[in-house]
C-alpha positions in Angstrom: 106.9 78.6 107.6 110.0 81.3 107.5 112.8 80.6 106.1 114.5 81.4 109.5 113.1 78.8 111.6 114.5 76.1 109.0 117.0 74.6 111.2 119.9 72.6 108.5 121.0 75.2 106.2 124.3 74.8 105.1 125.5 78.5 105.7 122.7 80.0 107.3 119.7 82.0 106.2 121.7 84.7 104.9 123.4 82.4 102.2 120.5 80.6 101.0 119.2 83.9 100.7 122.1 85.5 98.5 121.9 82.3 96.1 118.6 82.2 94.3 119.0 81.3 90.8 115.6 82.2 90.4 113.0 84.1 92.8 109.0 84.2 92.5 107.1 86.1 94.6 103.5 84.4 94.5 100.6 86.5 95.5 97.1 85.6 96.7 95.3 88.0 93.8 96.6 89.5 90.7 97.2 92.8 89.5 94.6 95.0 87.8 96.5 94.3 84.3 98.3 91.6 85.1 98.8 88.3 86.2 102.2 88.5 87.0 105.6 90.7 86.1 109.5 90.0 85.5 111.6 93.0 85.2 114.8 92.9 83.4 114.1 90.3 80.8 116.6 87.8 80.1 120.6 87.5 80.9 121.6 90.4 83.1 118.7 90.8 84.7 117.8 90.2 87.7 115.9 86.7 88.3 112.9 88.2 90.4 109.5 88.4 89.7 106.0 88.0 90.9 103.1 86.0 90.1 99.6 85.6 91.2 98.5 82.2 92.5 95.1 82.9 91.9 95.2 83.6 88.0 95.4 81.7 85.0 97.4 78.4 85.5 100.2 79.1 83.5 101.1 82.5 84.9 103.8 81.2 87.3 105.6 79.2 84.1 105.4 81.7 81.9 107.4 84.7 84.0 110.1 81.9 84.4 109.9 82.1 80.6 110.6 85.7 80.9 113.7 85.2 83.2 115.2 82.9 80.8 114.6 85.5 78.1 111.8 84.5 76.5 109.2 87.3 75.5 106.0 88.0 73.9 104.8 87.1 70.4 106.0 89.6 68.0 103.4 91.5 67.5 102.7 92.0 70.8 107.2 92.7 71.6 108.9 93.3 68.5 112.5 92.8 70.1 115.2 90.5 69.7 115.1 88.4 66.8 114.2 84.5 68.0 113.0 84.7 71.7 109.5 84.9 70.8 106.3 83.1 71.9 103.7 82.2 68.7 100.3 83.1 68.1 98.4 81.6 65.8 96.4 84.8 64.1 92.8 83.6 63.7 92.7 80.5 66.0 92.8 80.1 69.8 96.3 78.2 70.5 99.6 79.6 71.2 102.7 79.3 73.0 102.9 79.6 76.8 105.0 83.3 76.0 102.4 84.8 73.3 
């Protein structure tokens, strides 16, 4: 359904549209090397990103990590000095970020 033919919106369309806090684009397939993409990590940035709803089940949760600043583990994203996801070298758990 479009968000246009939503009929109660206080302020119209063009107000809900200006006040996302957060904005996912989910896709039917994912990308080549990817299953999904924030750009401008962290405060700042801008909130948007995408994710595919056909990928691995934590993709959409884990570029929400990414707009709240979360990143990589570090050996995969050396920057910043706490924001990181962990990987456990040698085993097959880790955070939702590494």
């Amino acid at each position: 359904m479009r968000l246009a033919s939503k009929c109660c919106l206080p302020g119209g369309v063009q107000q809900a549209l200006n006040t996302a806090d957060i904005a996912i684009l989910m896709t039917g397939s994912q990308a080549s090397n990817a299953g999904g993409q924030v750009w401008n990590i962290g405060p700042g940035g801008n909130p948007v990103g995408w994710a595919a709803a056909a990928g691995e089940h934590y993709v959409f949760s884990h570029e929400i990590g990414h707009i709240f600043g979360c990143r990589h583990n570090r050996l995969r994203d050396p920057t910043g000095p706490y924001e990181h996801g962990y990987l456990m070298v040698g085993s097959t758990m880790r955070t939702l970020m590494a």
